[in-house]
C-alpha positions as YAML, in Angstrom:
chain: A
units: angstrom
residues:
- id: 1
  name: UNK
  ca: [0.00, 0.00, 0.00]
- id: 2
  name: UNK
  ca: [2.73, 2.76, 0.65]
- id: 3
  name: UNK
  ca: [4.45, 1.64, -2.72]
- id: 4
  name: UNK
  ca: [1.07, 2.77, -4.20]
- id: 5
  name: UNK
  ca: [1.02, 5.80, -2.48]
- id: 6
  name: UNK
  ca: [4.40, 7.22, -2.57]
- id: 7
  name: UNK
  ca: [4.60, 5.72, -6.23]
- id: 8
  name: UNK
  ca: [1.67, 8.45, -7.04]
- id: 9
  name: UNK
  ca: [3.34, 10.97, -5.28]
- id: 10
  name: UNK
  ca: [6.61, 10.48, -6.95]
- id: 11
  name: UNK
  ca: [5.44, 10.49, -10.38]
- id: 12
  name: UNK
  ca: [2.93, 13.42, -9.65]
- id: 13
  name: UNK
  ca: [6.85, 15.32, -8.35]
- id: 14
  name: UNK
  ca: [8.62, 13.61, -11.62]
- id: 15
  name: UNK
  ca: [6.05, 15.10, -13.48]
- id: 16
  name: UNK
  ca: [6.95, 18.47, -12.42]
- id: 17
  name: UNK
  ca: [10.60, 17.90, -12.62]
- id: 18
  name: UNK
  ca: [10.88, 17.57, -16.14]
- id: 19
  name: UNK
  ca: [10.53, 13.61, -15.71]
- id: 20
  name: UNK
  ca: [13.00, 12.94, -13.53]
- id: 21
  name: UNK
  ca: [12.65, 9.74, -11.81]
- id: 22
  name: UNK
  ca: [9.57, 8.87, -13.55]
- id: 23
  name: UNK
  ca: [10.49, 5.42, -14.13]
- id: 24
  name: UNK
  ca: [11.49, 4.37, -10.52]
- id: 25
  name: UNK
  ca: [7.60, 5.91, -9.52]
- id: 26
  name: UNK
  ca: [6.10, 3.99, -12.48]
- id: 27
  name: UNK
  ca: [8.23, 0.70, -11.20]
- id: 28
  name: UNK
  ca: [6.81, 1.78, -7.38]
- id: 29
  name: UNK
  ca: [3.65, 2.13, -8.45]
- id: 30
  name: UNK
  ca: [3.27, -1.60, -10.59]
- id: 31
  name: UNK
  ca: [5.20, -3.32, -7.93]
- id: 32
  name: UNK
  ca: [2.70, -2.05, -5.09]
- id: 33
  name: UNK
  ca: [-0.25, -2.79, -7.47]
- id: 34
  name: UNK
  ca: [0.97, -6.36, -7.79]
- id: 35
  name: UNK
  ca: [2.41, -6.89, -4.12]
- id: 36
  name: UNK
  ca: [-1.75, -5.59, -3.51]
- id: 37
  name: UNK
  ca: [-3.13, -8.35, -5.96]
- id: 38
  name: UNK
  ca: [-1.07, -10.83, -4.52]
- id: 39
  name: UNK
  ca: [-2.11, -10.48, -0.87]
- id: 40
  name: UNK
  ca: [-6.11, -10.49, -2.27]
- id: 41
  name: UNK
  ca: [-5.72, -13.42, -3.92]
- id: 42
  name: UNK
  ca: [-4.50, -15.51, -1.38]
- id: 43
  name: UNK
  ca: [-6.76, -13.63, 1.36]
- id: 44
  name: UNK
  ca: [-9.57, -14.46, -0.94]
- id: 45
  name: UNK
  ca: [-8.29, -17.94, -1.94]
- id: 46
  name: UNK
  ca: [-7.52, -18.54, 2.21]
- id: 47
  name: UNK
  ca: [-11.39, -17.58, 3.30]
- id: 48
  name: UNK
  ca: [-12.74, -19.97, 0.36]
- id: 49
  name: UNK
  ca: [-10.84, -22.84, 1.57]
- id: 50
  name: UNK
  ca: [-11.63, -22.45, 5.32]
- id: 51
  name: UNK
  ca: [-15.46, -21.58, 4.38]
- id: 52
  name: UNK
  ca: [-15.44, -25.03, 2.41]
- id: 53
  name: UNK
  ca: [-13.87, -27.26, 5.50]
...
């Protein structure tokens, strides 16, 4: 979650600094987005499997 957040606000800065470090934000921002997808799936995956036992 702070990857996702800090990964805005470093690309909203990059923007305004003539792109500098706009790729590291971009790279914060995907990684965040996937470390977030990751941890739903197996919290969704985790609650199916107890519901079913």
């Amino acid at each position: 979650m702070a990857g996702v957040i800090l990964g805005h606000l470093a690309f909203w800065r990059a923007n305004h600094l003539n792109g500098k470090g706009r790729a590291v934000s971009i790279t914060a921002m995907i990684v965040g987005y996937v470390g977030i997808a990751i941890y739903a799936t197996i919290f969704v995956l985790w609650n199916i499997l107890l519901w079913n036992f």
